[in-house]
C-alpha positions as CSV (number, residue, x, y, z in Angstrom):
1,X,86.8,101.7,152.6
2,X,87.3,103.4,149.5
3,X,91.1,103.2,148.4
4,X,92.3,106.4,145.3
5,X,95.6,106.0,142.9
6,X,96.6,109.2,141.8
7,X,99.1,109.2,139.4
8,X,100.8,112.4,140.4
9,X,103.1,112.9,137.5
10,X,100.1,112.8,135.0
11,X,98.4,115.4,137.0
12,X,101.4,117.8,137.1
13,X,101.9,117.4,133.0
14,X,98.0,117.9,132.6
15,X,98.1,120.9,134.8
16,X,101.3,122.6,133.0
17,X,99.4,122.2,129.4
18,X,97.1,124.9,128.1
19,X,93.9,123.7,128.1
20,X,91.3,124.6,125.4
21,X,87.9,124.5,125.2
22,X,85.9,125.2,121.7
23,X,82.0,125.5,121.6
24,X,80.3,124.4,118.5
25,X,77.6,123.3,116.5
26,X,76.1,119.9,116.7
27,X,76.8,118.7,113.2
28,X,80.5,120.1,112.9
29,X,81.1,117.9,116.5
30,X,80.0,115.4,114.6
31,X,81.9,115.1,111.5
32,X,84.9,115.7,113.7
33,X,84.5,112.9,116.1
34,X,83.5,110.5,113.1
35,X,87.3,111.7,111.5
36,X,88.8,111.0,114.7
37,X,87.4,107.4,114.2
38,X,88.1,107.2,110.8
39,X,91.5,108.4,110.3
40,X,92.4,105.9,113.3
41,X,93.2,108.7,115.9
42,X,91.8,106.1,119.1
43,X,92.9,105.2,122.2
44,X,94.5,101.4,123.0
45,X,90.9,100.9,124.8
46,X,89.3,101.8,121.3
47,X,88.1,105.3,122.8
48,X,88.6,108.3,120.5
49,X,91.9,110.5,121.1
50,X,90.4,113.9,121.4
51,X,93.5,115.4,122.6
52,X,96.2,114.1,120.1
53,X,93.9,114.8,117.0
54,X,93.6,118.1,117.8
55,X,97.2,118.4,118.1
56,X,97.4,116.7,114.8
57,X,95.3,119.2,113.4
58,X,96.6,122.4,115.0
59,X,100.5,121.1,114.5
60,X,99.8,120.2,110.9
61,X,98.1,123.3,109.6
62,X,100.0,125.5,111.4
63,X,102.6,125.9,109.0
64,X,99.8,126.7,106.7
65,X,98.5,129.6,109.1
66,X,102.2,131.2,109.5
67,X,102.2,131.6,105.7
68,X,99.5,133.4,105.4
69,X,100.4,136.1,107.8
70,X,103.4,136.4,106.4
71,X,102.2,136.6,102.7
72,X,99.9,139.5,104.6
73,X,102.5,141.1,106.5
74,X,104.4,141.1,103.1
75,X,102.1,142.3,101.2
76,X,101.1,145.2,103.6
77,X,104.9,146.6,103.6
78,X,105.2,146.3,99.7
79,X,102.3,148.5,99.6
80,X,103.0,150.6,102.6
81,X,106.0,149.9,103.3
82,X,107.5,153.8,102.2
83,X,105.1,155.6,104.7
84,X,105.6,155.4,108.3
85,X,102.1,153.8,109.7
86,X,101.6,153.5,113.1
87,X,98.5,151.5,112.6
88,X,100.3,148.8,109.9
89,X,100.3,146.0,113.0
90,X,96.8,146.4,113.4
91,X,95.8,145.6,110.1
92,X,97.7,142.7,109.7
93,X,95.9,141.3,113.2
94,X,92.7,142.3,112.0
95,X,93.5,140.6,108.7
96,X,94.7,137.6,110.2
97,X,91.3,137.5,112.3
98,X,89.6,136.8,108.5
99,X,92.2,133.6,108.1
100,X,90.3,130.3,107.7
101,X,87.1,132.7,108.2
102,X,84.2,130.0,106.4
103,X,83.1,131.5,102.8
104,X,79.4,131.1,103.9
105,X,77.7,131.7,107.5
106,X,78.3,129.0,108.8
107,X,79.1,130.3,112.7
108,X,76.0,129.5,114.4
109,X,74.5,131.7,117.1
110,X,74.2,128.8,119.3
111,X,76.8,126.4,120.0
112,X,75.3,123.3,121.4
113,X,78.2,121.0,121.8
114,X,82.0,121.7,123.2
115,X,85.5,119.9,122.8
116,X,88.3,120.6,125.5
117,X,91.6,119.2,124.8
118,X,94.9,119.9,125.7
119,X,98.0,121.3,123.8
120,X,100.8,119.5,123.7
121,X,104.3,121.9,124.7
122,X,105.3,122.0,121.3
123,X,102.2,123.1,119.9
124,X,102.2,125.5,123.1
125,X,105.3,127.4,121.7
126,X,103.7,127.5,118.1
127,X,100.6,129.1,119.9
128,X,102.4,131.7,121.2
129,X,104.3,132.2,118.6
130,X,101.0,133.8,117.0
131,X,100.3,135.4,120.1
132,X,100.6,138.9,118.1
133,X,97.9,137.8,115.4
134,X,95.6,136.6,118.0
135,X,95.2,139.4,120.6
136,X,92.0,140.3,119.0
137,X,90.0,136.5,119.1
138,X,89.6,133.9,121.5
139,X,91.1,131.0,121.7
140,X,88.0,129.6,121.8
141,X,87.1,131.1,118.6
142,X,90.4,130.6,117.0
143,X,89.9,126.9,117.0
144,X,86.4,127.1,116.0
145,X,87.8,128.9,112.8
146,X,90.4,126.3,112.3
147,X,88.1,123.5,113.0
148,X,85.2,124.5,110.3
149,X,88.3,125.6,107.5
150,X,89.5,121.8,108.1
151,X,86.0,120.3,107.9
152,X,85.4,122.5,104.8
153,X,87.6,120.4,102.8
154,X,87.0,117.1,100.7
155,X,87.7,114.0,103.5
156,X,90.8,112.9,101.4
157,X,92.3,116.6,102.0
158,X,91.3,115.6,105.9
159,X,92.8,112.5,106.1
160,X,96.2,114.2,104.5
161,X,96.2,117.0,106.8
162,X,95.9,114.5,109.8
163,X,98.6,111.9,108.8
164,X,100.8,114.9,107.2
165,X,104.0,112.9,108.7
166,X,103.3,109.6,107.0
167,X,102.3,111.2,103.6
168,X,104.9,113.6,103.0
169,X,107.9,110.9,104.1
170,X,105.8,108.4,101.7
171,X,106.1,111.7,99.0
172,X,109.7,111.6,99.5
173,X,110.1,107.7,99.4
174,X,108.3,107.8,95.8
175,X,110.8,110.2,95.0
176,X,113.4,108.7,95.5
177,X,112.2,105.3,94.9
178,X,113.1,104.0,98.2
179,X,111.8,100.7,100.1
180,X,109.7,101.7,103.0
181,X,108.5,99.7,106.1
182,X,105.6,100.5,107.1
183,X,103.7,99.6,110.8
184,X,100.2,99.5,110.2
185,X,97.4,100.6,113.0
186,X,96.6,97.1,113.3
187,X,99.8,96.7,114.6
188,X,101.1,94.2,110.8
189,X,104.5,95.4,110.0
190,X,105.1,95.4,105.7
191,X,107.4,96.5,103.5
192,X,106.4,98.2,100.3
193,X,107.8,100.1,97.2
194,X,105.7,102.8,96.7
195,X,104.8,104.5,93.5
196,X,102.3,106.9,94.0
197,X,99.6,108.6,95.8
198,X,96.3,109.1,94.6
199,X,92.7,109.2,95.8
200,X,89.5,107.4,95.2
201,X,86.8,108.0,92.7
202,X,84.4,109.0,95.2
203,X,87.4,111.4,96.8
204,X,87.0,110.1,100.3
205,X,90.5,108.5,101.3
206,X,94.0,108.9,100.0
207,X,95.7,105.5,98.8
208,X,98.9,104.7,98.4
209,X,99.8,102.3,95.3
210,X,102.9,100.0,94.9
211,X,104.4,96.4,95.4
212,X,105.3,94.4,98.2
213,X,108.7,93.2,98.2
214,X,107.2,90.1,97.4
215,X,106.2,91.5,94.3
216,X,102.5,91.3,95.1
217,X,100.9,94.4,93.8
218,X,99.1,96.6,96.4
219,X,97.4,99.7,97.7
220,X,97.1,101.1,101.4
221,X,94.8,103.5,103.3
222,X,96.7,106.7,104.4
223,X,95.3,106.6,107.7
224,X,95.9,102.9,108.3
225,X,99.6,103.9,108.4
226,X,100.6,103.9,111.8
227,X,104.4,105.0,111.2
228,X,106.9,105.0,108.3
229,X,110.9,103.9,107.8
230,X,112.8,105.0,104.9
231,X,114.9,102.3,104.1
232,X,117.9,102.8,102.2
233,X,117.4,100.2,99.9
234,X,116.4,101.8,96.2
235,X,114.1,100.0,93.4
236,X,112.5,100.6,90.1
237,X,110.0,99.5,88.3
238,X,109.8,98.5,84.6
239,X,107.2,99.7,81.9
240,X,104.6,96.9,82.5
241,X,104.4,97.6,86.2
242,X,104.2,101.3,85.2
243,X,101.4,100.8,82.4
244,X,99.4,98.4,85.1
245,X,99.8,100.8,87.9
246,X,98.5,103.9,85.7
247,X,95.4,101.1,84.4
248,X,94.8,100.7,88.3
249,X,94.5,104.5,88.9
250,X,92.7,104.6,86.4
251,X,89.9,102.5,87.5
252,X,89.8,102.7,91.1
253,X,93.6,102.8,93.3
254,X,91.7,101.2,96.3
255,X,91.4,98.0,93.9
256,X,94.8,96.6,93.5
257,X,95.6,93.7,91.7
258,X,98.5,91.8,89.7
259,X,95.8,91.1,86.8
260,X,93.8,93.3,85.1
261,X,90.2,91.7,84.3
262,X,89.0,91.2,81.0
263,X,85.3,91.7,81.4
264,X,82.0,92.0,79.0
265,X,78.9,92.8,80.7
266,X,75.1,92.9,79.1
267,X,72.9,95.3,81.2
268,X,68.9,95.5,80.9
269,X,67.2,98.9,81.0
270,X,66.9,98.5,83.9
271,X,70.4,97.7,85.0
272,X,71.6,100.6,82.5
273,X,69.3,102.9,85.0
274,X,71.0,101.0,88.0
275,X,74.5,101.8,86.9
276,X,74.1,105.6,85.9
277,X,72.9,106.0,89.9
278,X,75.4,103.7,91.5
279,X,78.4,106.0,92.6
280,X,80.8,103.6,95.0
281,X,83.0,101.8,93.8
282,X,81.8,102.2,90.1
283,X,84.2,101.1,87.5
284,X,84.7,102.4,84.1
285,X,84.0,100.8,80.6
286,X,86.6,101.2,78.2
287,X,84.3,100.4,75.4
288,X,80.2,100.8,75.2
289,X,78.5,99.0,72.6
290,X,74.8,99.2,72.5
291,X,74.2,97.9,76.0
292,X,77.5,95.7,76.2
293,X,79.6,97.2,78.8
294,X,83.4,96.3,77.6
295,X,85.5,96.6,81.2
296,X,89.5,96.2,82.1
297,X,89.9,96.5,85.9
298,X,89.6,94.3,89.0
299,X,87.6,91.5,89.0
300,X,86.9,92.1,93.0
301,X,85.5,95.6,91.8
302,X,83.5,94.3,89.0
303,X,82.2,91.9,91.8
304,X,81.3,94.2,94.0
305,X,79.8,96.6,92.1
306,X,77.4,94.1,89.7
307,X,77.1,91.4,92.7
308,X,73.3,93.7,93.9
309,X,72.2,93.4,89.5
310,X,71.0,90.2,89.8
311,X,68.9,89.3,87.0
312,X,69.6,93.1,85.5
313,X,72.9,92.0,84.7
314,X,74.5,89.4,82.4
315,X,78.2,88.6,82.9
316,X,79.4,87.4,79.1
317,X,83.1,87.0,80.5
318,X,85.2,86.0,82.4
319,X,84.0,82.9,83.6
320,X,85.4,83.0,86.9
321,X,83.2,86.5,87.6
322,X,80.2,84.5,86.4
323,X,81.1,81.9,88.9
324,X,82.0,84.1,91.5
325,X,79.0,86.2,91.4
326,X,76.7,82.8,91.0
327,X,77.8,81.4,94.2
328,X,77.2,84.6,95.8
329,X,73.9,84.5,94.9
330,X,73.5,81.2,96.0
331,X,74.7,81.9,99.8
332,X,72.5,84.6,99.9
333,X,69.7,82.5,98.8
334,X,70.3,80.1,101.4
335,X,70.4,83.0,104.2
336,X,67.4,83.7,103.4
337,X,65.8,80.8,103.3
338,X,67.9,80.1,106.6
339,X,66.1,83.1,108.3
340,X,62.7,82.1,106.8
């Protein structure tokens, strides 16, 4: 015997939400479900949330949609707005169909993949709030616009757009120089005082920069924040924190540290050739000298990005990076010889 639980209630909420379904191309699916992973938008099981990032999405840049209709419905009557036009409404849905319209042709023909997800009731009312500026599209094909505008942008624009909650209360706790407490997805609670928001080199995530209150300095991933609290307890920093907050930015925010390393580095031909291709993570001389690369940053960065030189690479100071990377080369060594 076969025994079903049906949770009733769940079924009811489901059945009361509007349910969407988008058709598109196999690439854009993609890129979304990798965001959804990414920006930490996943189930307690570890399974994507399909339903609350796209209610993330929709919520967020809705505000952003409204705008522009109203900047067109503004300026149509400026322009118009002495003659009597029965067909003004008209243009301003017809214009509103071009919003988030892709600059290229992008729309495929054939739409191989689909994403159904349901709208929450308060992205419901915004919905039909636009019901006016949508009687000539789809749903469907609403969506779809909205979907390849967002994917359109640099990842660090994504990832802002996503947690818009957590970075604009973090905007106004920088502000106003307030302690925040912050509950990361990994479920660690920390406090922080926050002093700004910047993105990587490579422009992928959005970081936020500061001190602990234990006065350790660090940086944190946008989307790692889970929730925020703006205490009410104020702080400030003096110069030297400024000055070696600004050096961080400077050379990488996703590199925080309470020292800035000294570092001079001899590079071969070859590792001259090495570090013009390298992109991640690539820190920036202050001072080149024939090939004597003259560095202030990190020492974790310098490690990581000179670690893969080897014998392209001489490391003149500090010491402890010469260590650091020598015993790195040694474990790998015997890893090797362990898999031999």
């Amino acid at each position: 015997m076969i025994f079903f639980y049906v949770n009733f209630k769940k079924i009811v909420i489901i059945l009361c939400m509007i349910k969407i379904k988008v058709n598109l191309d196999k690439d854009k699916y993609e890129s979304l479900i990798i965001d959804m992973s990414l920006f930490n938008i996943i189930k307690k099981d570890g399974i994507i949330n399909k339903n609350k990032f796209m209610n993330l999405l929709f919520g967020n840049i809705y505000d952003t949609y409204l705008q522009n209709i109203k900047s067109i419905k503004t300026t149509i009557d400026s322009t118009f707005g002495k003659y009597d036009l029965s067909y003004k409404d008209s243009v301003i849905n017809e214009l509103s169909i071009l919003l988030f319209e892709p600059n290229n042709n992008t729309f495929s023909q054939y739409y191989d993949k689909s994403l159904t997800f349901y709208l929450s009731d308060k992205n419901e009312m915004k919905l039909n709030e636009l019901n006016d500026t949508l009687k000539y599209q789809s749903y469907s094909l609403f969506f779809r616009k909205i979907i390849y505008h967002y994917l359109s942008m640099p990842r660090y624009i994504r990832e802002q757009i996503i947690h818009k909650q957590v970075f604009e209360e973090m905007q106004i706790a920088i502000n106003k120089k307030h302690i925040v407490k912050l509950q990361l997805y990994n479920n660690k609670i920390t406090s922080m005082k926050p002093y700004k928001y910047d993105t990587t080199k490579e422009e992928i995530y959005t970081f936020v920069l500061g001190k602990t209150t234990t006065n350790r300095v660090t940086s944190i991933k946008l989307s790692k924040i889970k929730s925020i609290l703006i205490t009410n307890n104020s702080f400030s920093f003096v110069n030297d924190e400024i000055n070696l907050f600004n050096e961080i930015i400077k050379c990488g925010i996703n590199f925080p540290c309470d020292t800035l390393c000294n570092a001079e580095i001899i590079l071969s031909k070859e590792g001259i050739k090495m570090y013009n291709k390298k992109y991640l993570n690539k820190p920036v001389p202050y001072k080149v000298e024939n090939n004597h690369y003259f560095f202030k940053c990190s020492q974790y960065q310098l490690f990581l990005f000179f670690s893969t030189f080897q014998n392209e690479a001489k490391i003149v100071s500090p010491s402890s990076l010469v260590s650091e990377i020598s015993n790195y080369y040694n474990l790998y060594n015997q890893k090797n010889q362990d898999i031999d």
